[in-house]
C-alpha positions, 0 to 999 in steps of 0.5 A: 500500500503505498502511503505519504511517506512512500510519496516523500521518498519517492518526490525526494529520490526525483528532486535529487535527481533533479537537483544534480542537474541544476548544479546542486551540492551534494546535501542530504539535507535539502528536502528537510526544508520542505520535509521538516516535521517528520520524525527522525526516522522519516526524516532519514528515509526522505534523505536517503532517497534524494541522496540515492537520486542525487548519486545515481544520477550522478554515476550514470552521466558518468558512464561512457556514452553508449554503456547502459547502467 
């Protein structure tokens, strides 16, 4: 079932990716602006998933033109 959290991961994952491309700095801690009233371990879980989007976003424009992920 998905539910709001699962939403906030997901928003966060694709504004990191975003954010990558927008020439952001790495910071976990961006989407808290937005995300600050969650509790501790949401607060992680919404930070893990734009540092995951950030990095995999990162990697992959790094790969050779051609080369699939």
């Amino acid at each position: 079932m998905k539910t709001s959290l699962w939403s906030k991961v997901m928003a966060a994952y694709e504004h990191g990716k975003m954010d990558f491309w927008a020439d952001y700095p790495f910071d976990p801690e961006t989407p808290l602006v937005v995300y600050g009233d969650l509790g501790e371990p949401e607060k992680a879980a919404v930070m893990r998933s734009w540092a995951d989007g950030w990095q995999n976003e990162c990697l992959t424009q790094s790969l050779p033109d051609g080369m699939s992920a």
